[in-house]
N, C-alpha and C positions, 0 to 999 in steps of 0.2 A: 459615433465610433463604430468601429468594424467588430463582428463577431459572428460566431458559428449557428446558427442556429436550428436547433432541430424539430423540421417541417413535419415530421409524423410519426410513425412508428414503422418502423421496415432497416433497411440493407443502408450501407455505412451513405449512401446517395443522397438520404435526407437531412443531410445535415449541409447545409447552404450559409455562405459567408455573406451576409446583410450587414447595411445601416442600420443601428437603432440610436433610439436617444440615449445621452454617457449620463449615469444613476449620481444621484446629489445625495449627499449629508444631509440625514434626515429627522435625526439624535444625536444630541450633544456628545454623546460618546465615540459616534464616527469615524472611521479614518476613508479617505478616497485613495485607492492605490493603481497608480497605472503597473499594470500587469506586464512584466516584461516573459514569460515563460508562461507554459501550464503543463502541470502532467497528465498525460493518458494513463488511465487505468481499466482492466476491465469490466468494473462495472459499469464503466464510460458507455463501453458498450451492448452490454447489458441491459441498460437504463433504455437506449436507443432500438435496441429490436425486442425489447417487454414492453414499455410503459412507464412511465415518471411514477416515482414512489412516493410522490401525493395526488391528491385528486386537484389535480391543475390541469386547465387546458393547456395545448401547446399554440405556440410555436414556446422552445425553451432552450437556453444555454446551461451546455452541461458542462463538465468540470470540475473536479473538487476541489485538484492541487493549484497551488499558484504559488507564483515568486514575483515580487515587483519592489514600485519605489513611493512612497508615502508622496501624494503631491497638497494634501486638505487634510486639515486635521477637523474636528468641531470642537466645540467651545470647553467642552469638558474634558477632554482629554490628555492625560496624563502621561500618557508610556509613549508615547511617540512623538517625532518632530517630521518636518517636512524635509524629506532625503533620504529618509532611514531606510534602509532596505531589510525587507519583510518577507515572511513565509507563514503559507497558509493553509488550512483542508476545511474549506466553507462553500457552502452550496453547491450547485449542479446535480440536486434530488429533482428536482419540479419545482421547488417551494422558494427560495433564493436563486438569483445568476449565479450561476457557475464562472467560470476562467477562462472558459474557451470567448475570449472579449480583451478588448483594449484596457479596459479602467472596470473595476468594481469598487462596491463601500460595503465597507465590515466593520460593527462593536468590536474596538479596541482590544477587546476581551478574549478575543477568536486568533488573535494575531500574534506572530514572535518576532524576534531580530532573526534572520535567517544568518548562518555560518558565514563568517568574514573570510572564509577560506575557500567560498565556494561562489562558481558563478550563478547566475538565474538560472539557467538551463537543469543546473543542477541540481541545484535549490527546488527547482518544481518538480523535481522528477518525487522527492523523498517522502513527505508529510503524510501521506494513506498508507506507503508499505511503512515506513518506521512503527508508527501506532499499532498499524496491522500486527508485526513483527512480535512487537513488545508486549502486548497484549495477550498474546498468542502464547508465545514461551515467557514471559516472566507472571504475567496476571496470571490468567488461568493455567498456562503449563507449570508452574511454578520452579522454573530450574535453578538447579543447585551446581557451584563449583563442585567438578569431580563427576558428575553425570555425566551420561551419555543420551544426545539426542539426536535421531533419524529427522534432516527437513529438505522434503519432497521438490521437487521442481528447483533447485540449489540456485541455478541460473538464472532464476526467475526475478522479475520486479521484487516481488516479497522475500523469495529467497536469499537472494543475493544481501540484503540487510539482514536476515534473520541470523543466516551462517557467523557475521561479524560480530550481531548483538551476541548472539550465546558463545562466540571465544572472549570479547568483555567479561562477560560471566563466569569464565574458566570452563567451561564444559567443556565435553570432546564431542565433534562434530563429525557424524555420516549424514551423506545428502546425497539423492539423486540426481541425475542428468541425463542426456540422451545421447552424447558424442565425447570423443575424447576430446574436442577442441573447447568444448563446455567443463569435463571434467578438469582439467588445464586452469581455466578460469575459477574456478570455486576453491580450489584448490592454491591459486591465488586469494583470493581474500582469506583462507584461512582453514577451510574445511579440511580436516583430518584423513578424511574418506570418501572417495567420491564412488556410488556404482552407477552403470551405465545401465541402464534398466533395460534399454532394448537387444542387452548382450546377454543379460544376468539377472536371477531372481533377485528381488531386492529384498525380498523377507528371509531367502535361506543367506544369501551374504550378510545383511545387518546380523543374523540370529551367527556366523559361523563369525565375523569381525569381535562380537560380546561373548566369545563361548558359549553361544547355546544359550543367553541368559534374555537376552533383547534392548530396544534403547528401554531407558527411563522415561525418553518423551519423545513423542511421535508428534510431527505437525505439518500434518495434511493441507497442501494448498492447491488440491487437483480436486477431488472431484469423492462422488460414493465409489467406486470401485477400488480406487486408491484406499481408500477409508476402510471397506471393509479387509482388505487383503493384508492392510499394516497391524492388525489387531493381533496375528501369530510372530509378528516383528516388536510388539512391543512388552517389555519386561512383565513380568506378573507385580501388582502394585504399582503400574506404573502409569503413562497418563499421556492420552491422545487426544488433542486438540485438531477440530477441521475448521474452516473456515465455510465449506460450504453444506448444503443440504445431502447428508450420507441415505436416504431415501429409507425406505425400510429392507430391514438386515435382521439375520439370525444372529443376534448378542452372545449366544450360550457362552461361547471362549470368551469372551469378553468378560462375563460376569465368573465364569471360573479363575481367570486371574488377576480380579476383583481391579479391574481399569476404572480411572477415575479419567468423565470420555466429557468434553470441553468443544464449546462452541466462540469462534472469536469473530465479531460484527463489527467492526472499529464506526460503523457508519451510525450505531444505536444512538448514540448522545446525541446525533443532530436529529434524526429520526422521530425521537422519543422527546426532545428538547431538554437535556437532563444536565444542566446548566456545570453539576459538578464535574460529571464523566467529561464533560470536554475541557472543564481547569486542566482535568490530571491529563488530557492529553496535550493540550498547550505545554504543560510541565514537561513532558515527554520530550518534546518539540527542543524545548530549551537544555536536556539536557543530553539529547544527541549532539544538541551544535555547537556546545562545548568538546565534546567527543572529537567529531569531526572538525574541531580546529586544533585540535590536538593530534592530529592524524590517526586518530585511532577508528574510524568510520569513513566508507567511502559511499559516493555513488557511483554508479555505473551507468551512463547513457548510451544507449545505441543507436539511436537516430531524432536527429533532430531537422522535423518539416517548419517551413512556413505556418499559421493558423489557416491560411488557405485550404491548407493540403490535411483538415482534421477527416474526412474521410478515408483518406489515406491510411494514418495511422492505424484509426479503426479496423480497416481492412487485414493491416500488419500484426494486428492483437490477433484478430480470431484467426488469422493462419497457422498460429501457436508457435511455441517453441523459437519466441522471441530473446533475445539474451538482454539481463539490466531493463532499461527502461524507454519508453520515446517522448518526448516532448516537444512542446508545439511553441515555436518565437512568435513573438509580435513585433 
């Protein structure tokens, strides 16, 4: 089968589309899924100019997300038949194949019915930012109908879900962007308030948008400087979630207005192998794509390569300021 595989560690080059052998059912619980989608994310990229996040030699296929079509089942297997079209966030650490591949095989367990409303493409794009999202503002942000929460990069892969998941919620939504053709867009899916950040302070706008009071929940999908700067943006009592490493910072404000300050990893259940955390995100899984057949969740894809062309994408991730998502066909 054809797949991406990443020859080293370096610039989007080393990832090279090879033969390899197509992976067998190896546990009766098994499913073989030819992989018709995968999504790019940026730890895709990440992974590829750091280092696989176990101690695996390379060469390795990365990928988390996937969408495909059941073609094998194994003998134990209960939740699926041969046809069903599935979505997934399974390997592409170092430790399992990832998606950037024709066919993978995954425990039953790891898998859902992807949205009857939605095609592969799109399907692949969702599985890392939904969880991400979710995890983010509902687990650890804990938002409540009738709050107000600030989510950074609005246009973003995660943003762009996150804005949707917390008007479900009933919250009221300010989010940043960078263009008016982006604020346009967020604003489209739902967001309340869009500021342009390279126009406008976003902490003295969110603070004059709340009266001077701040959001409820901040959730950082950019970076430490982001992180530390949203802490006079966000309410006293109130509660910022980042995703990434905020570096070391002077807290004092932070602890004066007694922030309850949140880290969101959606990747730890595979990481750490914590067989529960990844039930409740399969759960997760299943009950966006009821959502989304219900038109109440979208995705947003913005380009869709060839697998060939997975350096490419990479390339279009770290130039930033990408809108929605990219996915890769087979």
């Amino acid at each position: 089968m054809k797949a991406i595989m990443m020859t080293a560690i370096g610039k989007p080059d080393v990832l090279v589309l090879t033969d390899i052998d197509e992976p067998e059912i190896s546990t009766a619980t098994q499913i073989k899924i030819r992989i018709k989608a995968a999504g790019v994310n940026p730890v895709d990229t990440k992974i590829r100019s750091n280092g696989l996040l176990y101690d695996h030699p390379l060469p390795a296929v990365l990928g988390c997300d996937g969408a495909g079509e059941v073609v094998e089942t194994g003998s134990a297997v209960s939740q699926f038949k041969i046809g069903d079209k599935v979505w997934f966030c399974h390997g592409g650490l170092g430790r399992e194949q990832g998606n950037y591949a024709d066919v993978t095989v995954i425990d039953q367990r790891w898998v859902s019915l992807m949205p009857e409303t939605l095609s592969f493409s799109e399907a692949a794009a969702l599985p890392l930012v939904l969880i991400t999202a979710w995890g983010a503002l509902l687990d650890r942000g804990g938002l409540q109908s009738g709050q107000t929460v600030l989510i950074h990069a609005g246009a973003g892969g995660v943003g762009h879900v996150a804005i949707q998941l917390a008007k479900l919620k009933g919250a009221r939504v300010i989010t940043t962007v960078s263009s008016e053709q982006k604020a346009e867009f967020v604003k489209a899916l739902g967001a309340d308030e869009a500021i342009i950040y390279v126009q406008n302070n976003f902490v003295d706008a969110t603070n004059k948008l709340t009266g001077g009071k701040g959001a409820d929940l901040v959730f950082d999908t950019v970076g430490a400087e982001v992180f530390k700067q949203s802490i006079p943006a966000t309410a006293h009592f109130g509660r910022l979630v980042t995703l990434l490493d905020p570096g070391e910072l002077n807290l004092a404000e932070a602890r004066m207005r007694n922030l309850l300050i949140g880290f969101e990893l959606m990747l730890t259940p595979m990481l750490r192998d914590l067989a529960e955390a990844r039930d409740q995100q399969v759960k997760i899984l299943k009950q966006c794509a009821q959502w989304i057949d219900q038109g109440l969740l979208n995705a947003h894809v913005s380009k869709q390569l060839p697998l060939k062309e997975a350096a490419k994408a990479h390339a279009m991730i770290e130039a930033g300021h990408s809108t929605g998502k990219i996915v890769l066909i087979m």
